[in-house]
Structures are given as C-alpha cells and as structure tokens.
C-alpha positions as CSV (number, residue, x, y, z in Angstrom):
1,X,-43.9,28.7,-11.1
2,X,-40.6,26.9,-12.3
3,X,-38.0,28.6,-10.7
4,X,-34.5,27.9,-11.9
5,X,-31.0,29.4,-11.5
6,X,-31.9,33.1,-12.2
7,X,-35.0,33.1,-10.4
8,X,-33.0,33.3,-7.3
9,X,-30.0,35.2,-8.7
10,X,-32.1,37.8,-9.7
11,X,-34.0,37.7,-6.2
12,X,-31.1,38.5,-4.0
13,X,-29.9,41.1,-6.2
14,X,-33.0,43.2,-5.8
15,X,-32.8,42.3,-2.1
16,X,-32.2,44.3,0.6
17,X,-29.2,42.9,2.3
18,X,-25.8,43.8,2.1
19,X,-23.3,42.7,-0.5
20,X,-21.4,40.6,1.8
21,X,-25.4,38.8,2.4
22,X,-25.5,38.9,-1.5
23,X,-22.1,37.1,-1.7
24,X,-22.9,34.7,0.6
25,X,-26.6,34.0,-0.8
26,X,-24.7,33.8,-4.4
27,X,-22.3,30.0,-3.0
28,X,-25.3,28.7,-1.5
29,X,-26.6,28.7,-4.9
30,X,-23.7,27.3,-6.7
31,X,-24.3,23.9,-4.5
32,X,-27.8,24.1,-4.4
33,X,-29.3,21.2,-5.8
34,X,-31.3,22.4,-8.8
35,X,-34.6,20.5,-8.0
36,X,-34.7,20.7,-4.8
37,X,-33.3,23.9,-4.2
38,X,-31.0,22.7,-1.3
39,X,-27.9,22.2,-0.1
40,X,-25.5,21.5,3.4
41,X,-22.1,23.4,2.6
42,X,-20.6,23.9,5.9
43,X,-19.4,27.3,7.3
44,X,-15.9,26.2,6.5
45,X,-16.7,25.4,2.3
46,X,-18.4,28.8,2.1
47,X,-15.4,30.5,4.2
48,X,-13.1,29.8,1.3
49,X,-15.6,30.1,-0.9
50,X,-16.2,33.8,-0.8
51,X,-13.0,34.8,1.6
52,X,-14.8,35.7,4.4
53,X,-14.4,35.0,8.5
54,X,-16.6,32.0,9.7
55,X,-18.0,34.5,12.3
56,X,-19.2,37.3,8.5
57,X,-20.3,34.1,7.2
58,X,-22.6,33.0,10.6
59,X,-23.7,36.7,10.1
60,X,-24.6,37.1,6.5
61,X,-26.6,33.5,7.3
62,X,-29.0,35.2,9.9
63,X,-29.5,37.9,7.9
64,X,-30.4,35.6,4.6
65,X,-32.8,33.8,7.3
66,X,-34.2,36.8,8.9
67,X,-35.0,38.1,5.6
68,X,-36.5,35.0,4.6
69,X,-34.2,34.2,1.6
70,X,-33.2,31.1,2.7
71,X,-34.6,28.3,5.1
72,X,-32.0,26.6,7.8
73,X,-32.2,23.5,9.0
74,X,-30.0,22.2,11.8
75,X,-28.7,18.5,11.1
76,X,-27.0,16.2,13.6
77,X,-25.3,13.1,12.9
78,X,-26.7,9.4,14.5
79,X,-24.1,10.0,17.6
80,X,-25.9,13.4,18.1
81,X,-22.7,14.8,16.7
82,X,-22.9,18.0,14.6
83,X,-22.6,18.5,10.9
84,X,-23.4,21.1,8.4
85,X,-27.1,22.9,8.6
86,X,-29.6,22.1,5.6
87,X,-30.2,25.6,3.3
88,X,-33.2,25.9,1.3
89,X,-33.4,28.9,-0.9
90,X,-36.8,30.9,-1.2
C-alpha cells in the first residue's frame, strides 16, 4: 500500500489518543519526509510548533509510541553528544 499524507492524517484521527497526542502526531507529519515517512524535529521545534510545554510534548510522544503510531529512535552525535530522536510514523 502507498501511503501518503492522509493515510496517516486520517489514522490518528480515528485513534484513540488524546487531542493534545493528535496535535502533536499532526507536526510530526508536517516535517515528515514524504518517502520515507521520517523525520528528527526536536522537542524544542514541536514546542512552538503546537504551544505546548516540552514536558506535554515528552508525554504526547510516549503515548504516540506506546500506541504504536510512531517509531523513536534515539540519535547521538560522533562526541556521544545528544540531538533530536528519529520519528517514523506507522
């Protein structure tokens, strides 16, 4: 199946999750990359974003996970610094 934009638009909004989940689900999508379905906004980018805390925004993200609409990866830079976690929709 060729999933595109509203394949996963449509998803969330017949998912069980909370709109603040929804909301959060929703700007992952606008950077997802649209063959690959992924994409590395930080906490930060999708703070501003939707107006939410960093700490709703950490929530909304195990939720998504939990529920197995989204995939995290955790990244690190060459230093073993820390940068933003890899999202893959479902």
């Amino acid at each position: 199946m060729n999933k595109d934009y509203m394949y996963f638009y449509t998803k969330v909004s017949g998912a069980n999750i909370s709109p603040t989940a929804r909301s959060v689900y929703r700007a992952l999508l606008q950077y997802a990359n649209r063959k690959t379905w992924s994409c590395f906004p930080s906490v930060n980018t999708l703070s501003r974003d939707t107006g939410l805390s960093s700490r709703t925004i950490r929530r909304s993200l195990q939720v998504l996970e939990k529920e197995e609409l989204i995939l995290r990866i955790h990244r690190t830079r060459e230093n073993n610094g820390n940068t933003s976690n890899m999202y893959f929709l479902n």
